[in-house]
C-alpha positions as CSV (number, residue, x, y, z in Angstrom):
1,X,6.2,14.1,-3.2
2,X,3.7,14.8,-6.0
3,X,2.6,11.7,-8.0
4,X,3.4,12.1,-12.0
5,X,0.5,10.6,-14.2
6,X,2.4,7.6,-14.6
7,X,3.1,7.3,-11.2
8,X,-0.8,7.2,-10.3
9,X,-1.2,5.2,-13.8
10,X,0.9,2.5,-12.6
11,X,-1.0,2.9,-9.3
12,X,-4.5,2.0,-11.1
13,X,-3.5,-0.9,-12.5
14,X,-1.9,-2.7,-9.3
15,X,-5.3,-1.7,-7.9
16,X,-6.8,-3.7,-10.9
17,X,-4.9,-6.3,-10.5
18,X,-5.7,-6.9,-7.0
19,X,-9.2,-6.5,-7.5
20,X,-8.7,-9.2,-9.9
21,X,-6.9,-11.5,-7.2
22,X,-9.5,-10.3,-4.7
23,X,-12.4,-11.7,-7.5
24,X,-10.7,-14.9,-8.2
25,X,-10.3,-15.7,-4.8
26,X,-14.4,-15.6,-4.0
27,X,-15.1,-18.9,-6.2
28,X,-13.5,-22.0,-7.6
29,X,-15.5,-21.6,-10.3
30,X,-13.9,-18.0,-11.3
31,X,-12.2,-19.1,-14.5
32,X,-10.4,-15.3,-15.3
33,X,-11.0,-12.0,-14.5
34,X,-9.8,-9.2,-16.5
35,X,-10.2,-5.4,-16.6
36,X,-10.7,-4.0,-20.0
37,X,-11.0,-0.1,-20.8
38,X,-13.4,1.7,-23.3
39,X,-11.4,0.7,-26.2
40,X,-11.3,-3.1,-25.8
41,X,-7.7,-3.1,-24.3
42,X,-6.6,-5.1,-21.6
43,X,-6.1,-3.4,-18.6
44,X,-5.0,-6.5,-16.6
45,X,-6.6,-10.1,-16.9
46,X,-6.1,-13.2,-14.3
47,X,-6.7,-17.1,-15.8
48,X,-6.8,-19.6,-12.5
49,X,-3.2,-21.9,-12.8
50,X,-5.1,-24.3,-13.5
51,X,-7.5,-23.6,-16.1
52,X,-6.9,-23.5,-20.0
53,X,-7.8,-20.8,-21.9
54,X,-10.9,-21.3,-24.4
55,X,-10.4,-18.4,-26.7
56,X,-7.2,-18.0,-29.1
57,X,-5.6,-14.3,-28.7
58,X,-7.4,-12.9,-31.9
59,X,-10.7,-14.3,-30.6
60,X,-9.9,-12.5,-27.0
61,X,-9.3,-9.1,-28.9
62,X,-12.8,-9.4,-30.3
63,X,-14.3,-10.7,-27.7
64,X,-13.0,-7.5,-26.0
65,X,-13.6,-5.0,-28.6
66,X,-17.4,-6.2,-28.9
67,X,-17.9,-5.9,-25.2
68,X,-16.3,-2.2,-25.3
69,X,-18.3,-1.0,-28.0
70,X,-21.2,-2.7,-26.2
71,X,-21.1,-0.5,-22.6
72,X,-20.3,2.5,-24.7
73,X,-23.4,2.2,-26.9
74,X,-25.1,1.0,-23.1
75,X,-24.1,4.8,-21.9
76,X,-26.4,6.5,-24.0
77,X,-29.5,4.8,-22.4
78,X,-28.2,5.1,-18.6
79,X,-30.3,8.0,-18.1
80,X,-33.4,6.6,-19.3
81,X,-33.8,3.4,-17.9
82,X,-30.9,3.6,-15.1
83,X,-27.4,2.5,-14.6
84,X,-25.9,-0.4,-15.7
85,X,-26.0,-3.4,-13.2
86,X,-24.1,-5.7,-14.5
87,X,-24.4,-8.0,-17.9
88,X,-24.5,-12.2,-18.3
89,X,-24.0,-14.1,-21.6
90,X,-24.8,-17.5,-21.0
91,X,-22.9,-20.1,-23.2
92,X,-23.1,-23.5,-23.1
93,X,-19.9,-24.0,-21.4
94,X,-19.2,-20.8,-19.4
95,X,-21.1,-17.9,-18.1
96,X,-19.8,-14.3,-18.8
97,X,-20.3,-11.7,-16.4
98,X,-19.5,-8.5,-16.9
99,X,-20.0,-5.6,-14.3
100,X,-18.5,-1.7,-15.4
101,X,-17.2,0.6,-12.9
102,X,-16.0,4.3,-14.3
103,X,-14.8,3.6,-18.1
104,X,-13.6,-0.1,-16.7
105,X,-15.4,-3.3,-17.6
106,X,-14.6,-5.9,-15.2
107,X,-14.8,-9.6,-17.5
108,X,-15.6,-12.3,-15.3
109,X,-15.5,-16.1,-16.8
110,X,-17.3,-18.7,-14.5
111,X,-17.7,-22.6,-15.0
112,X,-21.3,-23.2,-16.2
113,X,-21.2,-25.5,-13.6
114,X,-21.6,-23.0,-10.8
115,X,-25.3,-23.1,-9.0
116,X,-24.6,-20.0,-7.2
117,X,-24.0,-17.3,-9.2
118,X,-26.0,-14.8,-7.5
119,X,-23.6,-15.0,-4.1
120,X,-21.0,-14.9,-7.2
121,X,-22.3,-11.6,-8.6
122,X,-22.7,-10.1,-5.0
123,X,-19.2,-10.7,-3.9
124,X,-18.0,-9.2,-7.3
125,X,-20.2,-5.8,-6.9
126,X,-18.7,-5.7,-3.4
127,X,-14.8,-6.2,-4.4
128,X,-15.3,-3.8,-7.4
């Protein structure tokens, strides 16, 4: 049976959304994980059962939309000084990571809290 393009569409985004269970499983301190595309959409996103949001809806579409125009712009430069790693906004209250695979931007939010954000970053590259 050949696969229709929403067939393998709906395929990549159970594949997101495991990788997203997969990442929130690796810490405690994983406060959501979300896939966003190119354009700032959300592609899937995960906030632990426990945990309360900090950004309102209209703050979470620009959050997104800055960090989309962000790796885009980031492109332009890959072949001068190398590909992307990953990217971490520090904030007084959380730590932002955010790692891109393809066009997808993995978001990661973790407790500032956390001491161990390296063994963090290294489980992520590996789930991704």
């Amino acid at each position: 049976m050949i696969k229709t393009p929403a067939d393998k569409w709906k395929d990549a985004l159970m594949q997101y959304k495991k990788q997203c269970q997969n990442i929130l499983k690796l810490s405690s301190s994983i406060r959501y994980v979300g896939v966003i595309n190119a354009y700032g959409r959300t592609l899937t996103g995960i906030v632990r059962s426990n945990i309360k949001p900090m950004l309102k809806s209209e703050q979470v579409k620009n959050e997104f939309f800055i960090i989309s125009t962000l790796m885009s712009l980031r492109k332009n430069t890959s072949t001068s000084v190398g590909k992307l790693e990953h990217v971490i906004f520090q904030h007084q209250k959380v730590t932002i990571v955010i790692l891109q695979k393809k066009d997808m931007s993995y978001y990661v939010s973790i407790d500032r809290k956390e001491t161990d954000l390296e063994k963090i970053l290294s489980s992520i590259k590996k789930t991704i």
